[in-house]
N, C-alpha and C positions, 0 to 999 in steps of 0.2 A: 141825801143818799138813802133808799130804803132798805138795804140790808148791809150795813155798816160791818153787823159779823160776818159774814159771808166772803166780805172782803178781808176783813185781817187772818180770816183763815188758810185764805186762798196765799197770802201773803206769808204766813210762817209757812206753809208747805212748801211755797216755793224756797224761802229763805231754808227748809232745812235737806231740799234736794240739791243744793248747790253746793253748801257746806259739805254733803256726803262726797258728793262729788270733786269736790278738791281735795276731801282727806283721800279719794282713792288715786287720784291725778299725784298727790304728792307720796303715797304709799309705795306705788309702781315706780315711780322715779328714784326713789329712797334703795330699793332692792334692786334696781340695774345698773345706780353704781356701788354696791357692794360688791354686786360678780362682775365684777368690771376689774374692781380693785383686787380680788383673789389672784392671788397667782400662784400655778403649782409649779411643783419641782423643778428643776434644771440638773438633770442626770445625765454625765458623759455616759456615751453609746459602751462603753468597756463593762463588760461581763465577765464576771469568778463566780466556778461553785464552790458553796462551804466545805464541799468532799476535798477540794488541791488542798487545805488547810488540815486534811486529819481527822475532818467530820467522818462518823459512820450512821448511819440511820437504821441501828438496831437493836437502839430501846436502850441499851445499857452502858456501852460509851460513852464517858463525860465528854460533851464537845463546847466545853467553857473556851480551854485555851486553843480551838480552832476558831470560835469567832472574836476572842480577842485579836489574834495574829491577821486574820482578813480585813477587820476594820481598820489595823494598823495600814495592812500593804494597800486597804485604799484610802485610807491617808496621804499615802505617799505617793498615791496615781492620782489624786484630788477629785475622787469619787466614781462610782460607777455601780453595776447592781450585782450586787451579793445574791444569789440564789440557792435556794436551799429544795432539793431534789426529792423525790417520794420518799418517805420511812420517818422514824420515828426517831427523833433527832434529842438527847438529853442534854441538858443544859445544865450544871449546877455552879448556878450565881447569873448575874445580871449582863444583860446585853446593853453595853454605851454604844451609842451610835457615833458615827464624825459626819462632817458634811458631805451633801452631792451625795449621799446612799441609798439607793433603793434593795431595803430588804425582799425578797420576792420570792414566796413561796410556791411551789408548783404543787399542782394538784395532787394531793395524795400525800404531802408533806405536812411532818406535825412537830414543831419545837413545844417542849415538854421540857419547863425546867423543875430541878430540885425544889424538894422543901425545907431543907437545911437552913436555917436563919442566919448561921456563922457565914456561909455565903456569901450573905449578900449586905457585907461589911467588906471596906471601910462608909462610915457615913457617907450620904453624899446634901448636897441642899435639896431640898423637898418641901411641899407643905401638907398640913395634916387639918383635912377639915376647918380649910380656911388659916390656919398661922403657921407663918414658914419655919423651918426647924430644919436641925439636922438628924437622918432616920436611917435604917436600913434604905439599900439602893432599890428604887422603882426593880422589876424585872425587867423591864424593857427602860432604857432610861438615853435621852437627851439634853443636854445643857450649853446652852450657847452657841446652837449652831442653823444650821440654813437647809436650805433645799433635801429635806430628806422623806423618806417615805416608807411605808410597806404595804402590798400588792399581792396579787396570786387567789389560790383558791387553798391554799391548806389553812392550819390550824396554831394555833398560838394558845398552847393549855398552861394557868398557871398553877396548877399542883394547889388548890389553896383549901383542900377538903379538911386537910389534914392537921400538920402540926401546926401552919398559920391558922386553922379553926381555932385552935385553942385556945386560941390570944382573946376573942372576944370576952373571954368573962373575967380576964383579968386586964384590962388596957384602963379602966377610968382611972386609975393612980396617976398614969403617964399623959391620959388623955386634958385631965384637970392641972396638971402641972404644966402642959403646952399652953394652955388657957391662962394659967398666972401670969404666965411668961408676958403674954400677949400683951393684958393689961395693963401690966407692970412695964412696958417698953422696954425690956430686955435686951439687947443686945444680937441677932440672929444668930453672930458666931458665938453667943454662950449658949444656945439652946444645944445641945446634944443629948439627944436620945439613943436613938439604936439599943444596946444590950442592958436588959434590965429592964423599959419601960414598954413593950409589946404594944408598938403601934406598928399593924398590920402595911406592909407597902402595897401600893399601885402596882396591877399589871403593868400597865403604862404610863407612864411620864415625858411629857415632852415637857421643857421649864425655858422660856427664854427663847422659844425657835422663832425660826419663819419660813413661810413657802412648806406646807405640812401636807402630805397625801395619806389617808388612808382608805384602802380600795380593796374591797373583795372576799378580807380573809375571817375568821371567824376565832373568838374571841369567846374562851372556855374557862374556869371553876380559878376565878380572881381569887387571891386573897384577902382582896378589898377595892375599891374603886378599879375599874377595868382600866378605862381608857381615859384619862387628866391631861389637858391640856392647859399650861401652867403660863401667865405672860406669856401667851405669844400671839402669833399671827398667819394670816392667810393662809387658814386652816379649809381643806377638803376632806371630807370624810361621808366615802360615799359606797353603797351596794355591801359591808359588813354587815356580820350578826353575831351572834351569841347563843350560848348556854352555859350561863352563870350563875350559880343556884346558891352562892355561902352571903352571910352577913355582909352587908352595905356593899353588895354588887351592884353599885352604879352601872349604866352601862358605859354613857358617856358626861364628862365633866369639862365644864369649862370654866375656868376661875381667870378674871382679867383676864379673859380673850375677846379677840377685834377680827371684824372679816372675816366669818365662818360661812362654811357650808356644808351642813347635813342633810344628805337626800339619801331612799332608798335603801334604808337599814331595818333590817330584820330584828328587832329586839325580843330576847327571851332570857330575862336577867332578874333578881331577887329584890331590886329594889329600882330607885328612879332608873327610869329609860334614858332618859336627857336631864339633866342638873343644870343651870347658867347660875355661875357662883361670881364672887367677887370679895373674898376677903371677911376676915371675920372681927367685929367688934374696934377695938383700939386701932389695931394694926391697919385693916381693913379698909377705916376713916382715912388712916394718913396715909393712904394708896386712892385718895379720892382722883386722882388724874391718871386713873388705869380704870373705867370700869368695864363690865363686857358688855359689849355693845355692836351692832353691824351684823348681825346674825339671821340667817337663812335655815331653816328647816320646812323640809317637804318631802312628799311622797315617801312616808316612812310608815312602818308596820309596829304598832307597840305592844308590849307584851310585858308585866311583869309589875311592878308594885306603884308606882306613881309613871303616866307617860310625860307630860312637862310639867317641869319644876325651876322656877327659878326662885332661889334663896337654899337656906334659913341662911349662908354666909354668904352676904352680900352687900358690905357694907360701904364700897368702895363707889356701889350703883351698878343697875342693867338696866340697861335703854337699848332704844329701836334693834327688838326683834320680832322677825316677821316668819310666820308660821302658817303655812299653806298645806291644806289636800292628805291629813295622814288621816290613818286608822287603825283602830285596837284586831288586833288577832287574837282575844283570849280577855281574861279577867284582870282587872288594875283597882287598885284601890280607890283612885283619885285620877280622872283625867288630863284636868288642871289645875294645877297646887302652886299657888304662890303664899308662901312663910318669911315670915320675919318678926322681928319682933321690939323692943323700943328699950334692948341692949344692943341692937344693933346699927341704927341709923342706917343713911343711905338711898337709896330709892329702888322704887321699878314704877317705870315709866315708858310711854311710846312702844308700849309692845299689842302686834294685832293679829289675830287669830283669825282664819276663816276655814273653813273646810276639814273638820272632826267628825269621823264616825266613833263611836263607842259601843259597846257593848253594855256586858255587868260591870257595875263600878259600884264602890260607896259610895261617894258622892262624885259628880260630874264635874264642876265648876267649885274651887273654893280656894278663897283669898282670904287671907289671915294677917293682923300684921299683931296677933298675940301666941305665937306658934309657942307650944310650951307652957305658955304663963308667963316666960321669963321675961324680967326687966322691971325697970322700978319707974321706967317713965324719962328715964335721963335723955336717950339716944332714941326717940322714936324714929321709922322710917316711913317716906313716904310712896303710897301706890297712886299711879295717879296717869289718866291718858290710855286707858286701856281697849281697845275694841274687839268683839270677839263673834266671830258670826260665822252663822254656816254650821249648827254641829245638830249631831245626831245623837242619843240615848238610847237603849232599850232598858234599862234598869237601874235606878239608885236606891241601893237598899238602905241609904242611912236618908243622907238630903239632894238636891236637884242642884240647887246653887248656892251659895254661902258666900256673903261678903261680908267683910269685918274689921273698921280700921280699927284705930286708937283712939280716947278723947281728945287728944291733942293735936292729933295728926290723923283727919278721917281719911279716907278712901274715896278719891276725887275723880270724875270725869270718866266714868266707864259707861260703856254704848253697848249692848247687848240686841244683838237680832238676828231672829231665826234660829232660834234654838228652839228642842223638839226632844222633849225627856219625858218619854213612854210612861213611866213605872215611876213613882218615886213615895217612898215613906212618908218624907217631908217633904214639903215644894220648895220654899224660899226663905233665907234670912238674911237680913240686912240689918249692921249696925255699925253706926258710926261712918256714917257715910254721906256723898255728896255730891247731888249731880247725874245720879244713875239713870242711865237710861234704856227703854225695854222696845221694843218694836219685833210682834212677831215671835212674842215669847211665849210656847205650851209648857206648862210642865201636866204626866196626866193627859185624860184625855179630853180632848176640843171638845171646848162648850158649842153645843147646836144653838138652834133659835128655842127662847124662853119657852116655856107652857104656860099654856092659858089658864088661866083660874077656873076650876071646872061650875058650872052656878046649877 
């Protein structure tokens, strides 16, 4: 045979256009049945406005015990859509939902709860940054139930400039004692927090549902995480946005969730855009047969301090999520931030990326499994199985890409290609790692053909 090389080359290209090709043959099949398996709401046709209940929409009105009294009487209709009419709707304390509900705001309509903390007592179960507890009630708060939703075009403001601000510089007493708890395998029903420990509640809470819609409405000044989706399942969440500007405004959070879909959301929020969580540390571990997994995001606008993020609690594991076609509207710190760290175990794994524009970032791409520093090496986790293609950069003011596992647990099997980062300080670091692979990789601008040595 006269060119022996010629032929083994011919041979890995073809070997690795195959292989491409059944990761994308088994990607597309993996995401058709996800939304397969989504299923929204099931809403009886019967319609109440919050007004028959005593609502007024003019600002000053407490309209708590008018949407207590509606969600009872559709309790006892076994569901239907609560509608809430133009004006400004106060609310002081928390809205529980029951099954079959569709909240459904009309255009011009703004629920506006208090910021009274005594409110939004008595405890209810919650989790706080990855460990379940019991805390002031979500504002908006579901547990244990089914087909519910909320729709329309108005507004959902949670009041959280204010005296929930203030929590932030005194919460790590309460936030460090949730964590002992954790470790120490505590008991859930002995965690009680709420009055005295100032951990800020979720706009939203949903813990335990299923059959989840959220559609359309906009999601204003959290007191802390916006929108938590807590165990559950076949979640939609699709065409909302935001302006949520106070401390750890997530915009949206998924902790042990299955069968998601986020498309089509406006984000303009103080901190991650999208979260995929799964449980923190001890507790976390022994939630290993919940992790979140099955997830769909596309066609979304990001805006605001990290656009995807899965971890730093995530120890339970995130596997097969699939992220298609978004783009930055504005400045992020971090386009793709995966954190953890080796107090946490766990994994992220099977998740693939294609189709990022970006703008100004600090860094564009960066995986971490040292977020913090913390950990002594016990609980490493692992990244592993990651593909990511299709993205866009105009500027990294710090680095381009950053991948970083552990000595003991590197960062295995990631495929990079067609990335294109204009601008960047630093181009690339890589450590502790294994297996990387680049195809189609700028950071900076494209080298031309060499110069000649001038003689």
């Amino acid at each position: 045979m006269k060119h022996p090389h010629k032929m083994i080359l011919l041979l890995v290209l073809c070997c690795s256009c195959f292989s491409q090709a059944q990761i994308s043959i088994d990607k597309d099949s993996a995401m058709l049945a996800i939304e397969a398996r989504i299923v929204e709401p099931v809403i009886p046709e019967y319609e109440v406005s919050i007004t028959r209940f005593g609502a007024r929409g003019d600002s000053v009105t407490d309209c708590k015990m008018a949407f207590d009294r509606a969600m009872k009487h559709l309790e006892k209709r076994k569901g239907g859509r609560l509608t809430v009419p133009p004006g400004v709707f106060t609310v002081n304390g928390p809205i529980h939902f029951t099954d079959h509900v569709n909240l459904h705001l009309a255009k011009g309509a703004k629920i506006r709860f208090g910021d009274n903390p005594e409110n939004y007592l008595p405890m209810v179960l919650t989790s706080w940054e990855g460990t379940m507890l019991y805390n002031y009630s979500p504002l908006i708060y579901a547990r244990d139930k089914r087909d519910i939703s909320i729709t329309g075009e108005g507004v959902i403001d949670g009041e959280g400039h204010s005296s929930w601000a203030q929590w932030k510089a005194i919460e790590n007493a309460g936030k460090q004692l949730s964590r002992d708890l954790n470790h120490q395998g505590t008991d859930v029903e002995k965690r009680n927090f709420g009055e005295g420990h100032y951990l800020r509640p979720q706009l939203l809470q949903f813990l335990n549902c299923k059959n989840i819609l959220l559609e359309g409405v906009r999601f204003e000044d959290s007191p802390f995480w916006c929108v938590h989706m807590l165990r559950s399942k076949n979640i939609t969440i699709r065409g909302i946005s935001y302006h949520a500007h106070n401390k750890n405004n997530d915009g949206i959070d998924l902790e042990y969730a299955s069968d998601v879909l986020i498309e089509e959301v406006e984000f303009d929020n103080a901190d991650d855009n999208i979260a995929i969580k799964a449980g923190r540390d001890d507790e976390g571990r022994g939630n290993a047969k919940m992790p979140s997994q099955d997830i769909l995001i596309r066609n979304n606008r990001f805006k605001g301090l990290h656009a995807l993020v899965i971890g730093s609690e995530m120890s339970a594991g995130v596997q097969r999520v699939f992220v298609q076609d978004n783009k930055a509207s504005g400045y992020l710190k971090r386009g793709i931030y995966f954190k953890t760290n080796s107090d946490r175990g766990g994994y992220i794994r099977d998740i693939h990326i294609s189709g990022l524009d970006l703008l100004e970032v600090e860094d564009c791409l960066f995986m971490t499994a040292n977020y913090h520093g913390e950990g002594d090496g016990s609980y490493p986790s692992k990244i592993s199985d990651i593909s990511i293609l299709d993205v866009t950069c105009l500027n990294a003011s710090n680095t381009g890409i950053v991948i970083e596992g552990f000595n003991t647990s590197k960062v295995e099997n990631v495929f990079l290609e067609n990335i294109n980062i204009q601008n960047a300080k630093n181009g690339l670091t890589l450590t502790q790692t294994k297996n990387v692979q680049f195809s189609e990789v700028v950071i900076g601008e494209k080298a031309g053909t060499p110069s000649a040595v001038s003689h």
